[in-house]
C-alpha positions as CSV (number, residue, x, y, z in Angstrom):
1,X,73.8,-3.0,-11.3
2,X,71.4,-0.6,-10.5
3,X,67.6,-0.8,-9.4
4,X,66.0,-0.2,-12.8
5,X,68.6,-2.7,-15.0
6,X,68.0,-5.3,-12.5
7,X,64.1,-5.0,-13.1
8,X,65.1,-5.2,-16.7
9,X,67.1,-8.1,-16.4
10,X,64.5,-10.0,-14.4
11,X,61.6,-9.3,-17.1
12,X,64.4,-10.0,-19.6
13,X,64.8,-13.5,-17.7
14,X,61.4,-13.9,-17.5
15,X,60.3,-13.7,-20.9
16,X,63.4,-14.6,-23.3
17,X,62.2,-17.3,-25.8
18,X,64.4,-19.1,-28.4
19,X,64.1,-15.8,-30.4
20,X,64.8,-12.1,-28.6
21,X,62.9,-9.6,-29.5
22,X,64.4,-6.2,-30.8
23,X,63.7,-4.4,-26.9
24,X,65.9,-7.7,-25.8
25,X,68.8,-7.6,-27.7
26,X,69.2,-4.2,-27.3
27,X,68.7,-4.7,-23.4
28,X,72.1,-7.6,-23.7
29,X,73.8,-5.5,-25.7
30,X,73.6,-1.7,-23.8
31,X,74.2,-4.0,-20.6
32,X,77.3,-5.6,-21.5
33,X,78.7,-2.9,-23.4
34,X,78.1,-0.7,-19.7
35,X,79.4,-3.7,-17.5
36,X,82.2,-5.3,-19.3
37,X,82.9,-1.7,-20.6
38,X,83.5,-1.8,-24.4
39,X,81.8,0.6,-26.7
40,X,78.2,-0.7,-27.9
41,X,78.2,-3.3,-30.3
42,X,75.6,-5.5,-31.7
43,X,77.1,-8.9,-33.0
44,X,75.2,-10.2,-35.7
45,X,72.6,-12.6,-34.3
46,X,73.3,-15.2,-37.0
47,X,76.3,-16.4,-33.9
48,X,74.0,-17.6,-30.9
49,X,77.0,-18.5,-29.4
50,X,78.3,-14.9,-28.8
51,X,74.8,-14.0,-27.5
52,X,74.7,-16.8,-24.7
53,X,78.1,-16.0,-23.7
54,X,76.9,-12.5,-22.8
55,X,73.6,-13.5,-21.6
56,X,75.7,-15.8,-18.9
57,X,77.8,-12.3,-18.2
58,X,75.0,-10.5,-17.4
59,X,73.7,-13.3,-15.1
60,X,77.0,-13.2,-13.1
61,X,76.6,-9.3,-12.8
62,X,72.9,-9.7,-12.0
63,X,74.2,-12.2,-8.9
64,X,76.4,-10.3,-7.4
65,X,74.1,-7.2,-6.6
């Protein structure tokens, strides 16, 4: 990951509510779609499930740097 999307990440961290914002999702969703390389996609945020799952990705990807 490099130096600027782990800043992102930690702010992302930081600040994520019950709700994300618009800045957010798009953050989770150019992330995952770069790390676990798919094209990007934004799953409908009406499935929280799918959203946590790739939340938790991220995290793993944000550890091992």
């Amino acid at each position: 990951m490099e130096i600027e999307e782990r800043k992102q990440w930690k702010e992302f961290k930081a600040n994520v509510k019950n709700r994300l914002t618009q800045d957010q999702y798009r953050l989770l969703c150019r992330l995952h779609a770069k790390y676990y390389k798919h094209n990007y996609h934004e799953p409908c945020s009406c499935n929280p499930k799918r959203l946590l799952q790739w939340i938790s990705d991220i995290d793993k990807v944000y550890e091992k740097c």
